[in-house]
Backbone bond lengths (Angstrom), bond angles and torsions (degrees), N, CA, C in turn:
res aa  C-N    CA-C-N  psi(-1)  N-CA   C-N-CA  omega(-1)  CA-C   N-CA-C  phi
1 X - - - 1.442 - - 1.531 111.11 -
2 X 1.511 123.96 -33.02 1.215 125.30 -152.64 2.016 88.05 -83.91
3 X 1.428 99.27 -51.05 1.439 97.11 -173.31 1.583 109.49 -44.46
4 X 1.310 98.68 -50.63 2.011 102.66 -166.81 1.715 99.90 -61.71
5 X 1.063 123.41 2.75 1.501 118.82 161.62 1.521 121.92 -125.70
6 X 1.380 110.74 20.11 1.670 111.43 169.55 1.857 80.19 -113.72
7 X 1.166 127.30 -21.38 1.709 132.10 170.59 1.832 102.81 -43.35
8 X 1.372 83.13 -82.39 1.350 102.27 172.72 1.267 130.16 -38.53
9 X 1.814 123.56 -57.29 1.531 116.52 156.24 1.577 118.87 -33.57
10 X 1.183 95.39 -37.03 1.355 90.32 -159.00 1.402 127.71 -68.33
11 X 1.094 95.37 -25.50 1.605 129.16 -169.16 1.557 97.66 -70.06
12 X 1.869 102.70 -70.83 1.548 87.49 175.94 1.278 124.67 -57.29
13 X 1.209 144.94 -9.50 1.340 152.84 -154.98 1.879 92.14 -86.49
14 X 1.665 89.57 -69.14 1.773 84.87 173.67 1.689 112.21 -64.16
15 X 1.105 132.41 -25.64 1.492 109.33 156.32 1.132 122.84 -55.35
16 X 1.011 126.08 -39.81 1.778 114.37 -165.78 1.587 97.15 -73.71
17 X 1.373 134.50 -66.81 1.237 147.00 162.95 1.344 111.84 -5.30
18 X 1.281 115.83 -37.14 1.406 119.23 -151.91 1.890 93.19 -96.08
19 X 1.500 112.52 -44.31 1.233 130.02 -177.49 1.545 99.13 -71.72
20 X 1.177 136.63 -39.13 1.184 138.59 153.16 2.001 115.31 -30.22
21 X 0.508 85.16 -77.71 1.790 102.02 -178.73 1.617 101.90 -70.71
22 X 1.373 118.99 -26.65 1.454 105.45 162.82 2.209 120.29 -70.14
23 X 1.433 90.02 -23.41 1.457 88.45 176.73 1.460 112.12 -90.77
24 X 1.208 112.86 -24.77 1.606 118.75 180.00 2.032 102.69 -70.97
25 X 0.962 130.21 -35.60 1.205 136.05 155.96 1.639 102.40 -59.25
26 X 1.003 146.23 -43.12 1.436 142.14 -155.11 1.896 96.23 -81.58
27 X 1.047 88.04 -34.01 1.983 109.40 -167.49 1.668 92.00 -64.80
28 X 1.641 96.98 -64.66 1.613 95.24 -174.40 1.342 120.05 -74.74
29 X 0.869 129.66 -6.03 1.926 128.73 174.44 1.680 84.44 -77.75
30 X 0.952 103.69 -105.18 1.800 119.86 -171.13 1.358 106.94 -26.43
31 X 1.519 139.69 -0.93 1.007 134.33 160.58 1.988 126.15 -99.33
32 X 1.347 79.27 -16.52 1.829 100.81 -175.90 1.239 106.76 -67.27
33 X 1.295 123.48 5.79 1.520 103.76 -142.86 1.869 101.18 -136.83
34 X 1.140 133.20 161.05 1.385 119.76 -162.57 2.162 90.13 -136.05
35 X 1.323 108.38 18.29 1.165 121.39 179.69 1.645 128.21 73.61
36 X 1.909 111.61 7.05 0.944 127.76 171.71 1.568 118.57 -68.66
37 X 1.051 104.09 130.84 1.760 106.69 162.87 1.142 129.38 -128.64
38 X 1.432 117.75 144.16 1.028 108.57 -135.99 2.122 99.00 -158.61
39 X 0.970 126.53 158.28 1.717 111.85 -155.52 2.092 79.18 -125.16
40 X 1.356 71.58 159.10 2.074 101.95 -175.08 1.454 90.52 -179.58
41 X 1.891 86.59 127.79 1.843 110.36 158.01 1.757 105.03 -39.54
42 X 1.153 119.68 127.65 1.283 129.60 158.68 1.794 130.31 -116.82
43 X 1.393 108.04 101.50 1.482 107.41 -162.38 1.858 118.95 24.25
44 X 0.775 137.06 -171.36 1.729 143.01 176.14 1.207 105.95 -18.97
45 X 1.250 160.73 -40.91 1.181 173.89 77.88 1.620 113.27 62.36
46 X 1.529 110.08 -52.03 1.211 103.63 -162.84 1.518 143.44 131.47
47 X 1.113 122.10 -169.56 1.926 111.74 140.76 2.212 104.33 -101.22
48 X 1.108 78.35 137.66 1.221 109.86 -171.48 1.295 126.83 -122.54
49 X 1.521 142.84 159.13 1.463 129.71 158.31 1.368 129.72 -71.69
50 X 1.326 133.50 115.53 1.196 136.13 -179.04 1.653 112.24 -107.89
51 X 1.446 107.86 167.84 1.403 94.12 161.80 1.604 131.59 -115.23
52 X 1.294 158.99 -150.87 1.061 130.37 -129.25 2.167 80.03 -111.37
53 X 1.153 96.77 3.17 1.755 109.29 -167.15 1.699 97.44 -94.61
54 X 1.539 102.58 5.80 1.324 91.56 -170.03 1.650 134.20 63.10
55 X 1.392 102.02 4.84 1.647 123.01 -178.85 1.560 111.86 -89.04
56 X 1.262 132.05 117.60 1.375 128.46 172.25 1.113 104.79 -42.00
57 X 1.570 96.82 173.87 1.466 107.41 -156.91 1.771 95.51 -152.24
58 X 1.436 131.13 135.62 1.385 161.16 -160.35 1.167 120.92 -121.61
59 X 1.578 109.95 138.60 1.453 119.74 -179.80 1.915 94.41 -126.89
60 X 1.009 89.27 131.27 1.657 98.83 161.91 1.525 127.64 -105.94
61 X 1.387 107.45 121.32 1.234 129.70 -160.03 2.053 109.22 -53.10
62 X 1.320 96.65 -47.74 1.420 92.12 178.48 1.828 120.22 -77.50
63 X 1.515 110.20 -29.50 1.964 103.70 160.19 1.526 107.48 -28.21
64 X 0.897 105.66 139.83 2.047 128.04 137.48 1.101 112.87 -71.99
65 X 1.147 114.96 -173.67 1.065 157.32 -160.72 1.689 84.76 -75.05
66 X 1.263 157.08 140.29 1.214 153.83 82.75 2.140 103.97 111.41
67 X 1.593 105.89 7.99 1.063 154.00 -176.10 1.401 128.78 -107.76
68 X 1.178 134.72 100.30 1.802 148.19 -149.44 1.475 83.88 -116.06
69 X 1.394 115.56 134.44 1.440 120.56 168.59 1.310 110.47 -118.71
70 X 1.662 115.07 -18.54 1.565 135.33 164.19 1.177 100.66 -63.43
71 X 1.669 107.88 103.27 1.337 106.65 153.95 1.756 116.62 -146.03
72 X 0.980 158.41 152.87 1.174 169.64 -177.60 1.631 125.12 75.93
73 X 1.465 129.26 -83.14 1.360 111.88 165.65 1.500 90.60 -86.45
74 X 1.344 156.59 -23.41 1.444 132.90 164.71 1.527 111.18 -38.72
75 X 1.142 113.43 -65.37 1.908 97.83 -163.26 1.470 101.28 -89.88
76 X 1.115 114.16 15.33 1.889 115.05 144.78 1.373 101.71 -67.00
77 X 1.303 149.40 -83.18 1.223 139.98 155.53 1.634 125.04 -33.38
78 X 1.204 128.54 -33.19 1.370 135.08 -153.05 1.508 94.88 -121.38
79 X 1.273 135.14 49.90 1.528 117.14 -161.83 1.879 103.77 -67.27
80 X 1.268 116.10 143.73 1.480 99.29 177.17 1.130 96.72 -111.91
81 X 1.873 89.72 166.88 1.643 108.71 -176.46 1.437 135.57 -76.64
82 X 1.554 114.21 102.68 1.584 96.59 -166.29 1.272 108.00 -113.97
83 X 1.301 106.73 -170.21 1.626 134.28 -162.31 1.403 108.07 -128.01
84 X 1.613 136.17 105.34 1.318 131.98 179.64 1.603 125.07 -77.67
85 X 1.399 123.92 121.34 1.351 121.66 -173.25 1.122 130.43 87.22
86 X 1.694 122.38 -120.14 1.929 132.55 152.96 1.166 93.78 -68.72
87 X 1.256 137.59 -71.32 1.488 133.06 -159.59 1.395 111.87 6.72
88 X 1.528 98.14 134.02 1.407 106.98 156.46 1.261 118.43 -119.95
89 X 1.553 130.32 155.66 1.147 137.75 -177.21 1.716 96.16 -67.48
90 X 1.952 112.49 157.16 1.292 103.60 157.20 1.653 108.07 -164.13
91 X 1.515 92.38 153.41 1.493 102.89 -164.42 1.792 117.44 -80.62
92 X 1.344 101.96 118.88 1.426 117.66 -178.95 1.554 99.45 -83.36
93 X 1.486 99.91 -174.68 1.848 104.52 -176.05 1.647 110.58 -58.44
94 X 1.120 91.48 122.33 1.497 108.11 150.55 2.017 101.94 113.60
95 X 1.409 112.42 -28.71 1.155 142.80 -168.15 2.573 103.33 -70.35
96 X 1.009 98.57 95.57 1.638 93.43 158.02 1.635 112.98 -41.88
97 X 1.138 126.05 120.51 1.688 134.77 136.80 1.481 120.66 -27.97
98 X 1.545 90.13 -66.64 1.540 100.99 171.81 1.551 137.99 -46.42
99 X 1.375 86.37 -25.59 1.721 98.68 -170.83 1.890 105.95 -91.41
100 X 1.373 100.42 -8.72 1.928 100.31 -165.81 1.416 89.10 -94.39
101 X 1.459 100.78 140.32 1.531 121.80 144.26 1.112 133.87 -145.81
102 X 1.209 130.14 -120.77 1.402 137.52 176.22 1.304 129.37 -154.45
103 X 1.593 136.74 160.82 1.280 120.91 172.68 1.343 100.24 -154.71
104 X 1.224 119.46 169.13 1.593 118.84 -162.43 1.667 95.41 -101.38
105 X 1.112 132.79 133.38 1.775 127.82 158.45 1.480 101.40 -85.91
106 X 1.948 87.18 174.40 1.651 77.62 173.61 1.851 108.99 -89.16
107 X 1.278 86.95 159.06 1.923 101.61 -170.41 0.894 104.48 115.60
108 X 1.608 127.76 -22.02 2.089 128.34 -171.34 1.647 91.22 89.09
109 X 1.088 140.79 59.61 1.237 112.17 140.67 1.250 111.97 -122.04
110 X 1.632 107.68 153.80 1.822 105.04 -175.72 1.321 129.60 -76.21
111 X 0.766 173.05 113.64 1.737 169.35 -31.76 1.274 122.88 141.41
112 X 1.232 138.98 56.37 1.433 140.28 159.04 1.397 103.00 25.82
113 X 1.624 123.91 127.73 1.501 121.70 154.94 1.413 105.56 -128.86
114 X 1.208 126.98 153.67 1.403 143.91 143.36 1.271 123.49 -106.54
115 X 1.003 113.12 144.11 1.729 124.58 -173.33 1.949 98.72 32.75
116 X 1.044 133.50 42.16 1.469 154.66 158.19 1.298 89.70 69.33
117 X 2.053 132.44 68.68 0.864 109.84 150.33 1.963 96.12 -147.95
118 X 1.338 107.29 141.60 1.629 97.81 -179.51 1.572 138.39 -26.71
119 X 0.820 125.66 164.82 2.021 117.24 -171.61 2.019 81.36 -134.78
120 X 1.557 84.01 153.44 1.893 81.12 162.97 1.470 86.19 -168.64
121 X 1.513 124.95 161.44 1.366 147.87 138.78 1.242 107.60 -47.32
122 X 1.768 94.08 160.73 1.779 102.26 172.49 1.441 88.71 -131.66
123 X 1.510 111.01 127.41 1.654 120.38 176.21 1.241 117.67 -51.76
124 X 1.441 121.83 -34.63 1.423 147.77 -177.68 1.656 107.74 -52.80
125 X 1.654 132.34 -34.68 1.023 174.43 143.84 1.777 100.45 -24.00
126 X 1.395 133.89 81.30 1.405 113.17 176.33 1.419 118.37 -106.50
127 X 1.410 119.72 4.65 1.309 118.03 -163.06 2.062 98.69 -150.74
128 X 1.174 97.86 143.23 2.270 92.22 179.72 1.749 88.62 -58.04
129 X 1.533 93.43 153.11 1.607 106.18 -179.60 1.175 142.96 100.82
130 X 1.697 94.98 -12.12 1.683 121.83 -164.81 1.516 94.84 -93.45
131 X 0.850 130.49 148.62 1.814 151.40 159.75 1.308 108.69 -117.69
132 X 1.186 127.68 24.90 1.937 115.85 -171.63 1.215 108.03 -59.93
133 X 1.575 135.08 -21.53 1.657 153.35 164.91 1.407 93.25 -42.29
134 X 1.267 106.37 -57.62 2.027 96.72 -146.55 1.509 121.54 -53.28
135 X 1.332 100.14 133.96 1.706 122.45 -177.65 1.867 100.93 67.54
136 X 1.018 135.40 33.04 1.629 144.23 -172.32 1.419 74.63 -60.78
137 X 1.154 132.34 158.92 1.629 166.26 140.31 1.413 91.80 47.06
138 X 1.504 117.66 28.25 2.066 110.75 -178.92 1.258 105.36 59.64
139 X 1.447 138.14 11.34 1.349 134.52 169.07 1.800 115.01 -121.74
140 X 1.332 127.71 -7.83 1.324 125.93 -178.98 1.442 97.72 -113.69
141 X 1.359 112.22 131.95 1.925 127.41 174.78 1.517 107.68 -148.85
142 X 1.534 82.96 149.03 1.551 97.91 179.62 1.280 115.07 -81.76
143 X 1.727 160.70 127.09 1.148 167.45 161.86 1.617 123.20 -54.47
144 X 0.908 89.01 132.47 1.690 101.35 -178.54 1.885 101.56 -100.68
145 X 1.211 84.89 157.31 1.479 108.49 -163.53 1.814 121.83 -44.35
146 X 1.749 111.65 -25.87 0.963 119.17 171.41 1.974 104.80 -124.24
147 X 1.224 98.14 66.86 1.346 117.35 165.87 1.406 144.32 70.11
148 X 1.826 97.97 -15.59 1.333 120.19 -159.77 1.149 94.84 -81.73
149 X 1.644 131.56 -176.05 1.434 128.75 -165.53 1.820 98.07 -117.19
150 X 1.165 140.59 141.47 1.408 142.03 -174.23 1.399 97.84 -94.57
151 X 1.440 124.07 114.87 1.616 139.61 177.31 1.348 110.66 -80.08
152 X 1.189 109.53 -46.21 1.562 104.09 -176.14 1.657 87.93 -159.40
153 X 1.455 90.36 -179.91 2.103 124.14 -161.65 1.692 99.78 -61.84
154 X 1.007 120.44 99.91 1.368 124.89 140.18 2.100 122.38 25.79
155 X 0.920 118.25 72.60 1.241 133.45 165.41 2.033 110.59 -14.17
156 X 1.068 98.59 126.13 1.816 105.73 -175.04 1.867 104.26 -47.50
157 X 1.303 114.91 -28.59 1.177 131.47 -150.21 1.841 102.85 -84.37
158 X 1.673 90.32 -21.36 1.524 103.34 176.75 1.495 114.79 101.41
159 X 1.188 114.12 -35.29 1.912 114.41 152.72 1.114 133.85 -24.75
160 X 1.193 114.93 107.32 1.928 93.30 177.10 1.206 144.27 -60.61
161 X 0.934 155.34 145.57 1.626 138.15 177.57 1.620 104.23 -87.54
162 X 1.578 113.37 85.96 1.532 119.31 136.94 1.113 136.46 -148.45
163 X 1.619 90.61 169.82 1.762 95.49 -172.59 1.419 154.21 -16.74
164 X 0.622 120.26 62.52 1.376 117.45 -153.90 1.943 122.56 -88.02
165 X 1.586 91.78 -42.43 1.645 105.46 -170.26 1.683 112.35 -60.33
166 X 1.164 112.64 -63.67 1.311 135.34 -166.57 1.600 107.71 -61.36
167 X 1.284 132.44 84.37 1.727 136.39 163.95 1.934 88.52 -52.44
168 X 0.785 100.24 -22.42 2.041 73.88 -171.90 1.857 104.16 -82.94
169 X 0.806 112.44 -19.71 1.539 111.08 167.82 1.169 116.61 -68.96
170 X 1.615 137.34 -19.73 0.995 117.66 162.62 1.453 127.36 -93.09
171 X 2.122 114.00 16.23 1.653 108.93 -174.49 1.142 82.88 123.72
């Protein structure tokens, strides 16, 4: 009996630990970053949106339009990309102007948008280049350069694979 509860401590102990270092990653993505975005080939994928950290960059399937639905242990995993103060977001190579903005979360902080929908990191992600996010639960994708969401790996032909058909995926 005594063991199956030094088992058990233990367990939560490495849970918390683990959630620990998932927010300390959340701290350092969302801090790396000066709110630029900016596109780089990313393994099978493509060119893609990155941020100025060289860290991919995420759209979540259930946001709206100008609307973060990631919030609490989500952007512990999902940290999103913000902008401190006036700041404005701005577009590095490969990245539309037109397409960046902003949106308020709750707490007041500003939130990176493209084509008017949130951007975030994936903690999972330790090095620029990584996609370990893509297609997570059929709701997390990496973005292509004019907004659409990337479904799957890049076609031999050199095309990307995104979204394109469906107007209700974007709102």
């Amino acid at each position: 009996m005594r063991d199956r509860r030094i088992r058990l401590v233990l367990a939560v102990i490495v849970v918390a630990m683990a959630g620990v270092g998932v927010a300390m990653a959340a701290t350092r993505s969302t801090s790396a970053t000066n709110g630029t975005v900016m596109t780089a080939r990313v393994g099978k994928f493509g060119t893609v949106l990155v941020a100025s950290n060289g860290m991919t960059l995420y759209r979540y399937t259930p946001d709206k339009k100008n609307v973060s639905v990631c919030t609490g242990a989500c952007a512990g995993y999902w940290p999103p990309l913000l902008v401190k103060g006036t700041a404005k977001p701005t577009a590095g190579s490969g990245a539309s102007a037109s397409l960046l903005g902003t949106t308020m979360r709750t707490g007041g902080a500003k939130q990176v948008t493209y084509a008017g929908f949130p951007l975030y990191y994936y903690a999972g992600d330790k090095k620029p280049g990584q996609a370990n996010g893509q297609g997570f639960e059929k709701t997390w994708y990496v973005v292509s350069p004019n907004g659409a969401l990337v479904t799957h790996a890049v076609k031999a032909s050199g095309s990307a694979g995104t979204t394109t058909k469906k107007k209700s995926a974007w709102g």
